[in-house]
C-alpha positions as CSV (number, residue, x, y, z in Angstrom):
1,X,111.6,-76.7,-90.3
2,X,113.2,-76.9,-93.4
3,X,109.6,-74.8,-95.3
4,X,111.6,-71.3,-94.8
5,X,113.4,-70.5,-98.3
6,X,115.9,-68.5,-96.5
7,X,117.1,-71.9,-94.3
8,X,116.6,-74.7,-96.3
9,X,118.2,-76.7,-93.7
10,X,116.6,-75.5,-90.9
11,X,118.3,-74.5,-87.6
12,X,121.9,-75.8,-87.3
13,X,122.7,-77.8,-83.7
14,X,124.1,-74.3,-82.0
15,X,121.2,-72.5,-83.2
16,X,118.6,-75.4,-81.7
17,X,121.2,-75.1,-78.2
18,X,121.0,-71.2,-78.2
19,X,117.4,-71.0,-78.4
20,X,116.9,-73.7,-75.7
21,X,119.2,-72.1,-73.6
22,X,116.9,-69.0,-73.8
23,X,114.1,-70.6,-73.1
24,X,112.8,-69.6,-76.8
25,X,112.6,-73.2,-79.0
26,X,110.1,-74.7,-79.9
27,X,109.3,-78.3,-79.5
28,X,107.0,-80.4,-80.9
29,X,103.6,-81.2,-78.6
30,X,103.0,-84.3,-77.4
31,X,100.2,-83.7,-74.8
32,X,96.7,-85.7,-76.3
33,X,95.1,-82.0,-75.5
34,X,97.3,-80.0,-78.2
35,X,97.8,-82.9,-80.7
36,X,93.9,-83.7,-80.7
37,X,93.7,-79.6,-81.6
38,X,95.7,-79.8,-84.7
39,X,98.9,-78.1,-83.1
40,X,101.5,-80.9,-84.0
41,X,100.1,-81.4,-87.7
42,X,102.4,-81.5,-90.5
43,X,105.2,-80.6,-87.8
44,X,107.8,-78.6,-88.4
45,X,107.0,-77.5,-91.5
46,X,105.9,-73.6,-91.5
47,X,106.9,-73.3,-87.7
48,X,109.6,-71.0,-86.6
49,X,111.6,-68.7,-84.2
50,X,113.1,-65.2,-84.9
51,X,114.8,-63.0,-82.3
52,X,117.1,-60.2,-81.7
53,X,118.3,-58.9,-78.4
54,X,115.5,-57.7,-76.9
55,X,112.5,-59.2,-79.3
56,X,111.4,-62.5,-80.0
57,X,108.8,-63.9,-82.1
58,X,106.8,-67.5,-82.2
59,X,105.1,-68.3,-85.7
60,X,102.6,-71.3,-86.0
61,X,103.4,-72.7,-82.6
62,X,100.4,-72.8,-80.5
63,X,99.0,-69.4,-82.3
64,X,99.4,-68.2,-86.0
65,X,102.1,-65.7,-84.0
66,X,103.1,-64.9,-80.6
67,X,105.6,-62.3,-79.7
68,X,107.3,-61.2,-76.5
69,X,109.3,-58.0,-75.4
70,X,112.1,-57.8,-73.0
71,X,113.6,-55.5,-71.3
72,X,116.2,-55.1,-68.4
73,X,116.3,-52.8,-65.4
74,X,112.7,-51.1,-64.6
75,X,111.6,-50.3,-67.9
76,X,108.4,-51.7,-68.3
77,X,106.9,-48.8,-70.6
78,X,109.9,-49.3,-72.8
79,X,108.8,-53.1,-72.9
80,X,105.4,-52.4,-73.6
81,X,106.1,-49.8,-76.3
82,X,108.1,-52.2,-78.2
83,X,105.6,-55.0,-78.2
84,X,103.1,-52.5,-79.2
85,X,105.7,-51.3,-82.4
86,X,106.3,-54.7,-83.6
87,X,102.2,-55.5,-83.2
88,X,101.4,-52.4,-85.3
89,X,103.4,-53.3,-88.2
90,X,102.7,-56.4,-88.3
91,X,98.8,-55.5,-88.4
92,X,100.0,-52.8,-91.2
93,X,101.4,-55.4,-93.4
94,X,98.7,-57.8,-92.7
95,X,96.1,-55.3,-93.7
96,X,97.5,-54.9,-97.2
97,X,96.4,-58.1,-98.1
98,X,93.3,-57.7,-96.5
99,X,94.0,-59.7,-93.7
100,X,93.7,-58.6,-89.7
101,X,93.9,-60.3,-86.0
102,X,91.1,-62.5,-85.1
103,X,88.5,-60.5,-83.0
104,X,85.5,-61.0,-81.4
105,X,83.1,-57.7,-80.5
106,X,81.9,-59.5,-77.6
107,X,85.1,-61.6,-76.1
108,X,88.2,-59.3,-77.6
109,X,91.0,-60.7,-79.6
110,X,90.8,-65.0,-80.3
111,X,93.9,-66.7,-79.0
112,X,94.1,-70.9,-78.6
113,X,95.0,-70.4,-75.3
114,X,92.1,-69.5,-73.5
115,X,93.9,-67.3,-70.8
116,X,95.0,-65.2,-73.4
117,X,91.7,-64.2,-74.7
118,X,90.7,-60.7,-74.5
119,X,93.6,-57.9,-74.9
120,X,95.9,-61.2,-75.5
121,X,98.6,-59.5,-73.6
122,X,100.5,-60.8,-70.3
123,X,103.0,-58.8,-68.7
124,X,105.4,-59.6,-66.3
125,X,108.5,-58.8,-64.6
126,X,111.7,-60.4,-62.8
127,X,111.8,-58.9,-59.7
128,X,114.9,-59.4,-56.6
129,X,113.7,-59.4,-53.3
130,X,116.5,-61.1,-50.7
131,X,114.4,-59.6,-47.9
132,X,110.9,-59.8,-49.0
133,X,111.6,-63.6,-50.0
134,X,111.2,-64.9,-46.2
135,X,107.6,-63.2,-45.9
136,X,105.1,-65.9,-47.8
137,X,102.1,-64.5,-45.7
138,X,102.9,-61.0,-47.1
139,X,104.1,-61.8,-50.7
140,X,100.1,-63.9,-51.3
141,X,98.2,-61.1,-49.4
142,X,99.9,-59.1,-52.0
143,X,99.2,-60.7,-55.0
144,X,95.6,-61.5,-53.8
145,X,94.8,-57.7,-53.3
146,X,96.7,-56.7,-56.4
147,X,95.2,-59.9,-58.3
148,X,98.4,-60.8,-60.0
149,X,100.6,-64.1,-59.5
150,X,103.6,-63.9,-57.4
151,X,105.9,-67.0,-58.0
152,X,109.7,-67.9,-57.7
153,X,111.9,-68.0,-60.3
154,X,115.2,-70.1,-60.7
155,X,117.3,-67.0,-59.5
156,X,118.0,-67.5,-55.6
157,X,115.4,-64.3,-54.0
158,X,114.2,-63.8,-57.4
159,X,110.7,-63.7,-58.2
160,X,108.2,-63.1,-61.1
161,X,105.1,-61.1,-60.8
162,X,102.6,-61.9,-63.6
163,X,99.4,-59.8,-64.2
164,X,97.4,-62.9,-66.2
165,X,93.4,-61.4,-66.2
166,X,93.8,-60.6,-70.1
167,X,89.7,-60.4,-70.2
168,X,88.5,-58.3,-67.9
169,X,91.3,-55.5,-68.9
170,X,93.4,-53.6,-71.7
171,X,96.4,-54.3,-72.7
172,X,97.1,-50.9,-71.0
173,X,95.2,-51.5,-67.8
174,X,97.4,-54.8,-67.4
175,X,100.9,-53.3,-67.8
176,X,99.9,-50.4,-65.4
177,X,98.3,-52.8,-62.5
178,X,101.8,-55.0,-63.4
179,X,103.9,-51.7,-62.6
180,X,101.6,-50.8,-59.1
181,X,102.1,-54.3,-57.8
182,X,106.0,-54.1,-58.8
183,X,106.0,-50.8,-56.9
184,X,104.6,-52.2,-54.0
185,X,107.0,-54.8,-53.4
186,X,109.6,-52.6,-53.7
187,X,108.3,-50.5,-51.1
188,X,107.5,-53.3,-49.2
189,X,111.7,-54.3,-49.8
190,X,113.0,-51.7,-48.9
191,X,111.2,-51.3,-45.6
192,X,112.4,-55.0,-44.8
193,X,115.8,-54.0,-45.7
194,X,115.4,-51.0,-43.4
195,X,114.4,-52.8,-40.6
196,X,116.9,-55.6,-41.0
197,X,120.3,-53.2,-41.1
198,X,118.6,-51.4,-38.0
199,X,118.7,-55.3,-35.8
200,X,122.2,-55.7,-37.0
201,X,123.3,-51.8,-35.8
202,X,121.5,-52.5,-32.4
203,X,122.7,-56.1,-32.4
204,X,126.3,-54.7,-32.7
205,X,125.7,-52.3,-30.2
206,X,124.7,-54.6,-27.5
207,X,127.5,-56.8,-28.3
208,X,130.0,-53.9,-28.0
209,X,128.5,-53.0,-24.9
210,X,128.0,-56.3,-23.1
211,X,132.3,-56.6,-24.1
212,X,133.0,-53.1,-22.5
213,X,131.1,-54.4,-19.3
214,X,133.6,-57.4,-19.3
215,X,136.4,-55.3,-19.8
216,X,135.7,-52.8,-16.5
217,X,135.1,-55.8,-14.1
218,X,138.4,-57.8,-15.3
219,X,141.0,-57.6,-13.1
220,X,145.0,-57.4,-14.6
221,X,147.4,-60.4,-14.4
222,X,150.1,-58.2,-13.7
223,X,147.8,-56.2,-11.0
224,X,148.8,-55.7,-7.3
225,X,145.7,-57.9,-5.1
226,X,145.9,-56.3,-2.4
227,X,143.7,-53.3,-2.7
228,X,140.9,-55.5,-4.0
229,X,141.4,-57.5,-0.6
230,X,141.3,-54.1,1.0
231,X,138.1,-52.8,-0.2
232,X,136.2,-56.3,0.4
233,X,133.7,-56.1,3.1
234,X,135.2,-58.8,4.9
235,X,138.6,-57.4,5.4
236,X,137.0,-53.9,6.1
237,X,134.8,-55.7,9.1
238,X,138.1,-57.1,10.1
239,X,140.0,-54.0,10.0
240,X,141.3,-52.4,13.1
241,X,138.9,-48.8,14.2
242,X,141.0,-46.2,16.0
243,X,141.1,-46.6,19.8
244,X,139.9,-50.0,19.7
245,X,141.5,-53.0,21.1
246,X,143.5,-55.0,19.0
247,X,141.9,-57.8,16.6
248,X,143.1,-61.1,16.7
249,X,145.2,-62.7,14.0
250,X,142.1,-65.0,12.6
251,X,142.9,-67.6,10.0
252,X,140.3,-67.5,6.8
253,X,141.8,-70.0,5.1
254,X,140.1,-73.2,4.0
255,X,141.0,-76.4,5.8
256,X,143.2,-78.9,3.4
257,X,140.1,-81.3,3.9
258,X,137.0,-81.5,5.8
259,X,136.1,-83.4,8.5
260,X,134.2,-86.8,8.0
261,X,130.8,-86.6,9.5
């Protein structure tokens, strides 16, 4: 957009490539659904992107302005309190020209994407799960009872849990049922990764043993045959007894070849 008096120019090529990278630009719509509703009018002017490390904010892309927290590590209350900062002074701007978010008494707040109506807030987070990642049956049965969406993510093991019902809850009650599911499959992680490092142990084990066993019924190279002849039951049924006549000299040795029959 070249509208914004502080970028007459608009973005530059690096800028554009950054904010692709991220997953943040903007491009023009070109499903009949959106251009039919008005959303690729007069494009680009008066559409744009700001961000900082954590914060970034859409205006006059699909909504008059959509914004979206992120945080790393666990801290989804941190998250939440920081979308809820930026919304807050935005609305106390806004409200000094008289202006406020659109809001219905019976549906909640008016968004053009349907899902959104209500609080208008989704929440989600990133979450690793190496061992969690071979249990579909579990991961759905999850996600069904905690009715959020559990889908992967580019990340290998990586998933993202969504909490999406933005009508039937607060923007509170949605960020809190995010954190419980998250919490769950956690648990649900770390009792996978429990059980897995207790196979390998007892795997080891049997393997060390079953080589020990080897090791005690493996006779020497260097080691003297005789006594193993000696304690054989057939050489102790051919030993002499005391007092007893003497045995003949009998040859157990195999015959060079057998007879033709």
């Amino acid at each position: 957009s070249t509208s914004y008096a502080a970028k007459p120019q608009g973005m530059s090529e690096g800028e554009q490539a950054s904010l692709d990278t991220e997953g943040l630009l903007i491009t023009e719509p070109d499903a009949r659904l959106l251009i039919s509703a008005g959303l690729a009018a007069d494009w680009p002017d008066a559409r744009g992107v700001w961000k900082d490390e954590w914060n970034a904010a859409w205006v006059n892309y699909d909504d008059h302005l959509s914004v979206a927290v992120t945080k790393g590590g666990a801290d989804l209350e941190g998250a939440f309190g920081g979308l809820v900062g930026i919304l807050h002074s935005v609305e106390t701007d806004l409200a000094t020209d008289g202006i406020t978010f659109m809001k219905s008494d019976r549906l909640g707040y008016l968004t053009t994407d349907p899902t959104f109506v209500g609080s208008g807030v989704r929440a989600t987070a990133t979450v690793l799960l190496p061992c969690m990642s071979s249990q579909p049956k579990e991961l759905k049965a999850l996600s069904e009872e905690r009715q959020v969406t559990i889908t992967r993510a580019v990340e290998e093991n990586t998933w993202r849990v969504t909490c999406t019902e933005s009508m039937q809850y607060s923007a509170v009650e949605i960020v809190n049922r995010l954190g419980a599911a998250v919490t769950e499959l956690v648990k649900l992680e770390n009792v996978r990764k429990r059980e897995t490092v207790l196979l390998k142990k007892q795997k080891t084990r049997e393997e060390e043993s079953g080589q020990a066993a080897g090791e005690e019924h493996k006779v020497p190279a260097d080691s003297d045959p005789k006594p193993a002849v000696a304690a054989s039951p057939a050489t102790q049924a051919a030993e002499p007894k005391p007092q007893a006549p003497p045995v003949p000299n009998i040859d157990f040795s195999a015959p060079e070849s057998l007879p033709d029959l």
